[in-house]
C-alpha angles and dihedrals in degrees: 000000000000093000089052087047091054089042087060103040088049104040084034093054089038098053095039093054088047096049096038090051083047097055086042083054108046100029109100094212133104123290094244086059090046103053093046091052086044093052078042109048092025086068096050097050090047078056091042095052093040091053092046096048093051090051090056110092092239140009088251092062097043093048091055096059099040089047086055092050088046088053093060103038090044086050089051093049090048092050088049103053093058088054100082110227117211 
C-alpha cells in the first residue's frame, strides 16, 4: 500500500504539472484565464492520477501506465517550447 501511495503522489504531481504546462501552452486566452484553469484542472488530474494508481493491483502496474503517459506528455511540452507562441 505505501508503494502504491508514492506511485501515485509521484506519477499524480508529475502528470498534473505536464498537462497543466500543455494547456498553458495551447489555450489562446490571457494569462490571468490560463493560470486559474491550470490551478483548476492541474488539482483534479493530481486526484485523478491518485485515484487511478490506487485501483491498479500494484504500484508496478500503475507506474507503467502513468511513465508512458509522462512520455508522451513530456515529449508534447519539449516540442512546444521550441513553437514560439505569440
Amino acid at each position: 500500500m505505501w508503494l502504491k501511495s508514492f506511485a501515485a503522489f509521484i506519477w499524480g504531481l508529475l502528470l498534473a504539472v505536464c498537462l497543466a504546462l500543455l494547456l498553458f501552452r495551447l489555450l489562446p486566452v490571457a494569462a490571468d484565464i490560463k493560470l486559474f484553469v491550470g490551478m483548476m484542472l492541474g488539482f483534479c488530474l493530481w486526484v485523478a492520477v491518485m485515484i487511478y494508481c490506487y485501483s491498479r493491483n500494484n504500484a508496478k502496474a500503475a507506474s507503467v501506465v502513468c511513465g508512458r503517459w509522462f512520455a508522451v506528455t513530456a515529449a508534447a511540452n519539449v516540442l512546444l517550447f521550441y513553437i514560439p507562441v505569440y
